[in-house]
KEKE-3310 file (N, C-alpha, C; in steps of 0.2 Angstrom, whole numbers, plus 5000, padded with zeros to 4 digits):
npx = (5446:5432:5416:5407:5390:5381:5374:5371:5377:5390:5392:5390:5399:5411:5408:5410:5424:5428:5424:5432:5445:5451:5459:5457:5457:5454:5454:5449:5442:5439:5441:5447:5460:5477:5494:5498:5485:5489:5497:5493:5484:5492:5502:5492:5489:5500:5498:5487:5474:5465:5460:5447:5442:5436:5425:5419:5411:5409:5395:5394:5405:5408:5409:5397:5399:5408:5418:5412:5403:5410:5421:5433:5430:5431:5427:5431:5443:5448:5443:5450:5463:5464:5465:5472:5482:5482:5470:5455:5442:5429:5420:5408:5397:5381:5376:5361:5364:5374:5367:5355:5342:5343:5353:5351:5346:5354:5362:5377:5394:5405:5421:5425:5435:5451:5445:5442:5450:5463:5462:5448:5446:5444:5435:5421:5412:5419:5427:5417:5409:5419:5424:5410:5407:5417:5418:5405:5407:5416:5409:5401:5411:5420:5433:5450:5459:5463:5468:5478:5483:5497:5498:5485:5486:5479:5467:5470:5473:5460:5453:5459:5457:5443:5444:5448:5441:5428:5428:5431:5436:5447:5461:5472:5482:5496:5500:5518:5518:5515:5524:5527:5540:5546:5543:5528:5515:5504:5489:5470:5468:5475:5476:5470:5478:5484:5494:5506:5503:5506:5520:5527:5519:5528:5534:5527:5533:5545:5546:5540:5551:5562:5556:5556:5572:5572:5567:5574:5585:5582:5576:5565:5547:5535:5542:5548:5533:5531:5536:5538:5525:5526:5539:5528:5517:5525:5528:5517:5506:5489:5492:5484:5484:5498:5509:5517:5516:5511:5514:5506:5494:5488:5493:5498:5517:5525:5539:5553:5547:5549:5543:5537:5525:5523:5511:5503:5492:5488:5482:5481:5477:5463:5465:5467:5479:5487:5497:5511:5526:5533:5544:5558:5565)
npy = (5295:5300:5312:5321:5328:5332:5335:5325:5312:5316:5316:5303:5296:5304:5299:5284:5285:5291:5282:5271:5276:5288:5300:5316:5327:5347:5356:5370:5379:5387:5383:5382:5378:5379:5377:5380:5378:5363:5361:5361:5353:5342:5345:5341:5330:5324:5326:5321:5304:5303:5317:5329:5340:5353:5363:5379:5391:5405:5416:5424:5432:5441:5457:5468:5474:5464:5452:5439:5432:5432:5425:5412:5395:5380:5367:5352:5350:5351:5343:5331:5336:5334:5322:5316:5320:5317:5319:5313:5315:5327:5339:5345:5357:5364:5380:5381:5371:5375:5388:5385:5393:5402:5418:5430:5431:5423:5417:5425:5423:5435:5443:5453:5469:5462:5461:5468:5480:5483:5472:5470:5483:5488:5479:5479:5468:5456:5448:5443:5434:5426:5422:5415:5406:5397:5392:5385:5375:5369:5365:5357:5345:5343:5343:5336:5344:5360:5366:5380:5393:5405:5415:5423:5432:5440:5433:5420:5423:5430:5418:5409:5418:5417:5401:5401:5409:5404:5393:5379:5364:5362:5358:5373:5375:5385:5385:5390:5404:5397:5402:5406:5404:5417:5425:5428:5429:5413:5412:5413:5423:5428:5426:5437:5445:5452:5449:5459:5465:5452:5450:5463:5459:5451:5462:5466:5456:5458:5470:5471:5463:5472:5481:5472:5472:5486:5485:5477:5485:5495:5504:5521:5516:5521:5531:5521:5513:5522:5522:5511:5510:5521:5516:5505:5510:5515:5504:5502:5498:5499:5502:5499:5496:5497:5488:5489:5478:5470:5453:5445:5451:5462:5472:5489:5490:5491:5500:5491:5478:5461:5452:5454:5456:5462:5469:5468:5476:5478:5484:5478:5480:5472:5463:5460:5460:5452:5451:5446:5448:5439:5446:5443:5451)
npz = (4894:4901:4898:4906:4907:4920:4934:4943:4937:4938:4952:4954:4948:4956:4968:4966:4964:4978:4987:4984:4990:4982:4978:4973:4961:4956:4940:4935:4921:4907:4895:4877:4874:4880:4883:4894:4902:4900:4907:4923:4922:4922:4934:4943:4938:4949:4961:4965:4964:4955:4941:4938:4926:4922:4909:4906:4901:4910:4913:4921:4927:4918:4912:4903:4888:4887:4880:4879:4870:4859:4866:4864:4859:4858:4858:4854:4853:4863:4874:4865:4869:4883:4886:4881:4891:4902:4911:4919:4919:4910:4915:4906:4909:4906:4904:4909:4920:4930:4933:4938:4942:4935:4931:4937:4949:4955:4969:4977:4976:4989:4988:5000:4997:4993:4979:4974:4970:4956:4942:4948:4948:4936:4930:4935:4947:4943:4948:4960:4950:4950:4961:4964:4953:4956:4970:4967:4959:4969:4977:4969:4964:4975:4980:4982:4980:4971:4955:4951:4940:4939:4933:4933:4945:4954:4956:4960:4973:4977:4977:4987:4999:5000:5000:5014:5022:5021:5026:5016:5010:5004:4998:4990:4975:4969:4949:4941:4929:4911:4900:4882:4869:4868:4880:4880:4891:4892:4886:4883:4877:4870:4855:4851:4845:4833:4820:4819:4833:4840:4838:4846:4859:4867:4875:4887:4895:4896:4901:4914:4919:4918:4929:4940:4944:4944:4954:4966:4964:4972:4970:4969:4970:4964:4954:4947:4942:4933:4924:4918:4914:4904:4895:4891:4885:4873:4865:4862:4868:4880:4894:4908:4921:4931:4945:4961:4973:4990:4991:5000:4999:4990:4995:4998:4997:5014:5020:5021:5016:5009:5001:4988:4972:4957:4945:4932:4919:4904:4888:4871:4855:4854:4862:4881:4889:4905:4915:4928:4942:4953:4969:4978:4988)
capx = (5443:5424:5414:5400:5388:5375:5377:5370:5381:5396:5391:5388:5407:5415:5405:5414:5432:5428:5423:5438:5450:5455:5461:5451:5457:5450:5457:5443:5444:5434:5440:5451:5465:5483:5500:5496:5480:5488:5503:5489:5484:5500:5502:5485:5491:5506:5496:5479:5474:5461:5460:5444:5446:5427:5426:5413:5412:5405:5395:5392:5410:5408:5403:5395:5403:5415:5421:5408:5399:5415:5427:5436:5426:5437:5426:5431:5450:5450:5445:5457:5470:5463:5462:5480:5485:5479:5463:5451:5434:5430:5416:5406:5390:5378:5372:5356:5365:5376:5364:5347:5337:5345:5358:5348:5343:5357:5367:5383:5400:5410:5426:5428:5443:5454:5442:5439:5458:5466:5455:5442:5443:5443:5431:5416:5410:5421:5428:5409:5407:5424:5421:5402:5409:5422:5413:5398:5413:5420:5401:5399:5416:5421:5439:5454:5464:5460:5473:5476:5488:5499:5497:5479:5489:5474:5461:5472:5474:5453:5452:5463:5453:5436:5444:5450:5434:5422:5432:5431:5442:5451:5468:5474:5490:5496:5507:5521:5514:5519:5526:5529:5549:5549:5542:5524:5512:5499:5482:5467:5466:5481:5470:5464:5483:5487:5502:5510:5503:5510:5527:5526:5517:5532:5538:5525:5537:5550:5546:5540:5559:5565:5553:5559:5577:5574:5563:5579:5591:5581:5572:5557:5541:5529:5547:5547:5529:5529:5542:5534:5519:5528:5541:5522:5514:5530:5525:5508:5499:5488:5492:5476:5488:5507:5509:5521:5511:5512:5512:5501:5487:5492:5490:5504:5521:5527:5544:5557:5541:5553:5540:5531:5521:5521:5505:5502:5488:5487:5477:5485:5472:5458:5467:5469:5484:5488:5504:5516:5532:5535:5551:5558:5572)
capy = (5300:5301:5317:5322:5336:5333:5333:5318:5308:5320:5315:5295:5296:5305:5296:5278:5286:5291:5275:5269:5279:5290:5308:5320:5335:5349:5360:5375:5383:5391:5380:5384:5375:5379:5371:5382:5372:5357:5359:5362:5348:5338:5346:5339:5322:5323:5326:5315:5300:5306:5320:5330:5347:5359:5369:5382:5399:5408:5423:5429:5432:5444:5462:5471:5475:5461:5445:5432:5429:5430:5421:5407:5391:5373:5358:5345:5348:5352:5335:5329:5339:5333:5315:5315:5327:5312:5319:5307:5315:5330:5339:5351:5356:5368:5385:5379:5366:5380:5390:5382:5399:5409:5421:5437:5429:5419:5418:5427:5424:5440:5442:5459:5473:5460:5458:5478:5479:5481:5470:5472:5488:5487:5474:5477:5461:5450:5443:5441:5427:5421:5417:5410:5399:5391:5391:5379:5370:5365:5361:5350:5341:5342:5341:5337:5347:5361:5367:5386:5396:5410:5421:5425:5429:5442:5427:5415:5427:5429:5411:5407:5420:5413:5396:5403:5413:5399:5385:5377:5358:5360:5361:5377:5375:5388:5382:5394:5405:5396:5406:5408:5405:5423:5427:5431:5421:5410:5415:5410:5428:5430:5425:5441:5449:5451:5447:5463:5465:5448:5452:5467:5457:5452:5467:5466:5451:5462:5477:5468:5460:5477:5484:5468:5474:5492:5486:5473:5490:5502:5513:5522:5510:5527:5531:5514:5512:5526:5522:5507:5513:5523:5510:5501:5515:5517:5498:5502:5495:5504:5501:5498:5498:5492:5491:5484:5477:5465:5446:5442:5454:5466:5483:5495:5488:5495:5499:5483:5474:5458:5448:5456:5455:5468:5466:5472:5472:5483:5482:5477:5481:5469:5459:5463:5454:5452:5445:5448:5447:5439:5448:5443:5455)
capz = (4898:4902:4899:4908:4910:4921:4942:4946:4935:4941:4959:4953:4946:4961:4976:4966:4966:4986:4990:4982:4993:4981:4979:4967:4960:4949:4936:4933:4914:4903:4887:4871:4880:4880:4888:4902:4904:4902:4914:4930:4923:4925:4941:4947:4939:4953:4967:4966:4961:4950:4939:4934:4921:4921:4904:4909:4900:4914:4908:4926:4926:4911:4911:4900:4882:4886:4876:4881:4865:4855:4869:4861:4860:4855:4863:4853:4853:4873:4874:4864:4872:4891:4886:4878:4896:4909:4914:4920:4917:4909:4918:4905:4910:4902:4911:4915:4927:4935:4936:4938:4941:4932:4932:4940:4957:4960:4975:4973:4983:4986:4992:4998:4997:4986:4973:4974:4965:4949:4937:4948:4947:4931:4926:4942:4946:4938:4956:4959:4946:4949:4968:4962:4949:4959:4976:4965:4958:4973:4980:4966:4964:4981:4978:4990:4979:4967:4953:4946:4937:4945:4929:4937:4953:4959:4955:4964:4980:4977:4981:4993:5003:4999:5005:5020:5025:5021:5031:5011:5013:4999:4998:4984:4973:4961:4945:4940:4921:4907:4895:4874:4869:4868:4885:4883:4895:4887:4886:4877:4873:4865:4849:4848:4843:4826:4818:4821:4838:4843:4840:4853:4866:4872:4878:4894:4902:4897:4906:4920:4921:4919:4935:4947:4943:4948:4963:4969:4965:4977:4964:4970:4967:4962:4948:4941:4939:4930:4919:4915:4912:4897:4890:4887:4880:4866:4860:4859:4874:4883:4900:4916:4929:4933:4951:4963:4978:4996:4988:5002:5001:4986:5002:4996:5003:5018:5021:5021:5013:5005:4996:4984:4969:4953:4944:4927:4914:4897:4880:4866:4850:4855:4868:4886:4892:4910:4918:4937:4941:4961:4969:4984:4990)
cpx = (5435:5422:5408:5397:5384:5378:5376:5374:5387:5395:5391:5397:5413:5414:5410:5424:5432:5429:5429:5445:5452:5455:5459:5456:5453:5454:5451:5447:5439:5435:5445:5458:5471:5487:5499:5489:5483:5494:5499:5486:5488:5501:5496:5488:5496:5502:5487:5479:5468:5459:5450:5442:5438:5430:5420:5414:5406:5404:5395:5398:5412:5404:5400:5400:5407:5413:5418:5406:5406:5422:5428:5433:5429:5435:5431:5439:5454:5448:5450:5465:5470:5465:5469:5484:5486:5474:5458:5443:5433:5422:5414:5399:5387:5375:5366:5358:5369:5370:5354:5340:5337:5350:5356:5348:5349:5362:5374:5390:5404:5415:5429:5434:5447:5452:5440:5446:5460:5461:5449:5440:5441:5436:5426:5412:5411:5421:5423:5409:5411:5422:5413:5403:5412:5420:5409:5403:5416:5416:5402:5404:5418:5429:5444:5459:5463:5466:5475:5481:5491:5499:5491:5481:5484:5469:5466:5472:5466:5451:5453:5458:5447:5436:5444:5442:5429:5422:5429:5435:5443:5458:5470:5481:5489:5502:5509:5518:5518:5521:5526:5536:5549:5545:5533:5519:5507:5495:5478:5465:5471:5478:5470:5469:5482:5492:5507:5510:5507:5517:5530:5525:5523:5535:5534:5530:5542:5550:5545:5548:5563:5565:5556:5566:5578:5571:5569:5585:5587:5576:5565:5550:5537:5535:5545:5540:5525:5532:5541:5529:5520:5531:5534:5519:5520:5530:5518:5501:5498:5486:5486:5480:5495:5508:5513:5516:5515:5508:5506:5494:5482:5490:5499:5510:5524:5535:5549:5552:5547:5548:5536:5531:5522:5516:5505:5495:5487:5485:5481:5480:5465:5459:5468:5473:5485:5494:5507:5521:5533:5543:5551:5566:5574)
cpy = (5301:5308:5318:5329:5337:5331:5328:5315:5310:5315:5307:5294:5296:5301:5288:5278:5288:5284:5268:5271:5283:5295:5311:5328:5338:5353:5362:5377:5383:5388:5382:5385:5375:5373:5375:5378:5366:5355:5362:5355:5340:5339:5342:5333:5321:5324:5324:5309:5301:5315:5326:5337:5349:5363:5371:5391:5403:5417:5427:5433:5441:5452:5464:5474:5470:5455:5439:5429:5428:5428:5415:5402:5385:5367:5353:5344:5349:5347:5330:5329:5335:5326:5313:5318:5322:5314:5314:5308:5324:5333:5347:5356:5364:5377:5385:5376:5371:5385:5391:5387:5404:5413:5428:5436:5424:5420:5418:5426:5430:5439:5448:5461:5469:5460:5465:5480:5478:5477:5469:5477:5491:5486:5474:5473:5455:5447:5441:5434:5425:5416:5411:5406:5395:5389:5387:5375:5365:5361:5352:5344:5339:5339:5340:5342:5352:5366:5375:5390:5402:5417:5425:5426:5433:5435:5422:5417:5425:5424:5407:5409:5418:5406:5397:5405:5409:5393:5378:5370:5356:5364:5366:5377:5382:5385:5389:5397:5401:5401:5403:5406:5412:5427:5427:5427:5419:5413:5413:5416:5432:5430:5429:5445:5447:5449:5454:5464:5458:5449:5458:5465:5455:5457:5470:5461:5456:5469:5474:5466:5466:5480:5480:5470:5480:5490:5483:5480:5497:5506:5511:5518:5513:5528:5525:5512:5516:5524:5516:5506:5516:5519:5507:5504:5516:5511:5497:5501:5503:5501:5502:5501:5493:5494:5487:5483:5473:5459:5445:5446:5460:5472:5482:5492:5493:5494:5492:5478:5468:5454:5453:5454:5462:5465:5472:5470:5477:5481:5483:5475:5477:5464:5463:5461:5456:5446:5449:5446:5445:5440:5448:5446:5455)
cpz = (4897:4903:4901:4908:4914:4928:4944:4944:4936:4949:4958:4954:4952:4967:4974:4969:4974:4988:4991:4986:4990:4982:4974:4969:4954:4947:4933:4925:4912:4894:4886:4875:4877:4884:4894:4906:4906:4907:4921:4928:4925:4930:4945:4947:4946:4961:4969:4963:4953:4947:4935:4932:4919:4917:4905:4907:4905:4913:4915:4928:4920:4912:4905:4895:4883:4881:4876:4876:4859:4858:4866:4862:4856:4858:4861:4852:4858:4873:4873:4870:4882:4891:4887:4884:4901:4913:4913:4916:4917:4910:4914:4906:4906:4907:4915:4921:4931:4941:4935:4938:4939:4934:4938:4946:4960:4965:4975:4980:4982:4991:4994:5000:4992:4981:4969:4969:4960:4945:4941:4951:4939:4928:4933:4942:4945:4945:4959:4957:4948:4956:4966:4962:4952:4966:4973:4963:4961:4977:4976:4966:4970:4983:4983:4988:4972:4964:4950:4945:4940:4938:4931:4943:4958:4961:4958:4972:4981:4980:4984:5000:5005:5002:5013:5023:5026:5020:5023:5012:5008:5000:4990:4982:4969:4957:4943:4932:4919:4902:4887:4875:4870:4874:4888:4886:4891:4890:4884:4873:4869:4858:4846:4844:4837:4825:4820:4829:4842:4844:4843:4857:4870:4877:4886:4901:4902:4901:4913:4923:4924:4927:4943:4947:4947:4954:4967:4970:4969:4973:4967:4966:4963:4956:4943:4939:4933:4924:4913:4911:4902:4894:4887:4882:4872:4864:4858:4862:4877:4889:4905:4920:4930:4941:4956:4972:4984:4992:4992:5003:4994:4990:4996:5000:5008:5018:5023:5021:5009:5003:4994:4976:4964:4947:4938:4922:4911:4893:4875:4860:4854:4861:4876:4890:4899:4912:4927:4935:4949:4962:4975:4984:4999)
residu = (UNK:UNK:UNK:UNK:UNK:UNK:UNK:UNK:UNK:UNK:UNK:UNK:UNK:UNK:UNK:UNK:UNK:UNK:UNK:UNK:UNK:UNK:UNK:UNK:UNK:UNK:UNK:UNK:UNK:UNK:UNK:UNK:UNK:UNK:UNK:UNK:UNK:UNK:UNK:UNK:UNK:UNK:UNK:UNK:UNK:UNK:UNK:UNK:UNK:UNK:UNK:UNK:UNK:UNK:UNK:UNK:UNK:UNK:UNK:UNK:UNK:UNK:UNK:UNK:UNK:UNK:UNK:UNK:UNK:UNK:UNK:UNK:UNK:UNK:UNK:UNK:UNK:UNK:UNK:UNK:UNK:UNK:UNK:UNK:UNK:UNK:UNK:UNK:UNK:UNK:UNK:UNK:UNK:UNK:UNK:UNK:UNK:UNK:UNK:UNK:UNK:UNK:UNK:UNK:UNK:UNK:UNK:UNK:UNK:UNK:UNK:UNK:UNK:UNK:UNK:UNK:UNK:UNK:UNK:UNK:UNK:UNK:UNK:UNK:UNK:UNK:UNK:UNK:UNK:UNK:UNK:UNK:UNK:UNK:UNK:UNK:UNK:UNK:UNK:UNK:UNK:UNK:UNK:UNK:UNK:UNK:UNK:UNK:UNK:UNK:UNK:UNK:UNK:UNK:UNK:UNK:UNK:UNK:UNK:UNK:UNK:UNK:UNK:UNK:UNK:UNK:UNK:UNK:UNK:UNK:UNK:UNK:UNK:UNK:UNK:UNK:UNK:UNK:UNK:UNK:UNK:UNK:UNK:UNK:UNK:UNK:UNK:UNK:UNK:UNK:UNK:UNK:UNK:UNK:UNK:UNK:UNK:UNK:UNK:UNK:UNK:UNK:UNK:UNK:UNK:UNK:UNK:UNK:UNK:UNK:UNK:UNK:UNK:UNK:UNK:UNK:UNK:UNK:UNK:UNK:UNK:UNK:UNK:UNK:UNK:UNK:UNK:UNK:UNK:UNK:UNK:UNK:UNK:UNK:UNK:UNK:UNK:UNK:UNK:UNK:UNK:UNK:UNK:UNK:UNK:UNK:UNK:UNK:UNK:UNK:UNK:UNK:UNK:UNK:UNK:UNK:UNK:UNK:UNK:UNK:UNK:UNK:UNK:UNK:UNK:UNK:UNK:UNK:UNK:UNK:UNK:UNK:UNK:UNK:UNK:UNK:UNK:UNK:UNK:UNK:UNK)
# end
């Protein structure tokens, strides 16, 4: 696997594998790589000829008080892990090359109303940097096919739209979360759990299970997310928002809505875990 961090020699790299016929995919991330990481990488392998994995802790992404300066940081055994994955070239470049004039002046992609939602009512501005990042991303790599996790199912919706909007020609997958044996989805910021908090974190997939159950048996969606709400709170979390939404847009579902999406994200001492649950009735 070849690493690169600088755009010209990214663009040198990709223009041979074009010229070549081939099929270029990306897998975005921010590092300190899991099997969630490497199963979108797998998936890429299955659907391109070439593979190429951007670690980019993007602070524009980050507001204020949050985790940027002490988010997880693992170069040298993300390589490993990408190399040993089937990623072809691992694109990491530094924040001057992102963002060449800085962060204050740059030119920002937004995606509104969905990005208004849930963590990004939360976190204001996150969906901001997210669209940035991956919009410069897809500039620079120029992918036919670009790979990303369904555990992030707002931040997958966010980029669908931002392709859609700005006629982008990349084709978007998402791969299914991976999970923990005992349910809880992977994350890089699971990290932050304790020993004791880990073994409560499950009880987010677990309530989620529970809330697709009563949403399949009929039960009021305003009842259950309340009910959820407390089950979370009696393990400890301090729930944001538990919400049961429309897959395709997260609007409030209307009457005989059959896909939908229930969207959780809660604090659990220093972590902020976020997971869903898709329920087609």
């Amino acid at each position: 696997m070849e690493r690169i961090e600088h755009l010209p020699n990214l663009r040198a790299r990709l223009a041979e594998w074009r010229a070549a016929g081939e099929r270029i995919a990306l897998v975005p991330t921010m590092g300190n790589l899991h099997q969630g990481h490497l199963t979108l990488v797998r998936a890429a392998t299955e659907r391109a000829d070439r593979v190429v994995a951007s670690i980019f802790v993007n602070p524009l992404q980050f507001g204020p008080g949050e985790d940027l300066d002490a988010y997880p940081r693992t170069p040298e055994a993300d390589r490993d892990k990408l190399a040993a994955g089937g990623c072809d070239l691992l694109f990491a470049p530094a924040v001057e090359t992102i963002y060449p004039n800085g962060q204050t002046g740059q030119t920002r992609v937004e995606v509104p109303g969905i990005s208004e939602l849930f963590c990004g009512a939360s976190r204001p501005g996150h969906f901001v940097g997210v669209a940035t990042i991956v919009c410069k991303l897809f500039n620079m790599v120029q992918p036919d096919v670009a790979v990303f996790g369904e555990k992030d199912f707002q931040q997958l919706l966010v980029i669908r739209r931002m392709v859609e909007d700005l006629s982008i020609p990349v084709e978007i997958h998402g791969v299914e979360t991976v999970r923990e044996p005992d349910g809880l989805a992977r994350s890089s910021r699971n990290a932050y759990l304790t020993a004791a908090e880990r073994e409560r974190a499950p009880a987010l997939n677990r309530v989620l299970d529970e809330a697709a159950a009563a949403v399949r048996a009929g039960r009021p969606f305003v009842e259950l997310e309340l009910a959820a709400c407390r089950a979370l709170e009696a393990e400890g979390f301090a729930p944001e928002y538990f919400k049961v939404c429309r897959a395709a847009d997260l609007a409030p579902p209307e009457a005989g809505e059959r896909d939908l999406v229930i969207l959780a994200a809660a604090r659990l001492g220093r972590a902020r875990l976020i997971d869903n649950r898709r329920v087609r009735r």
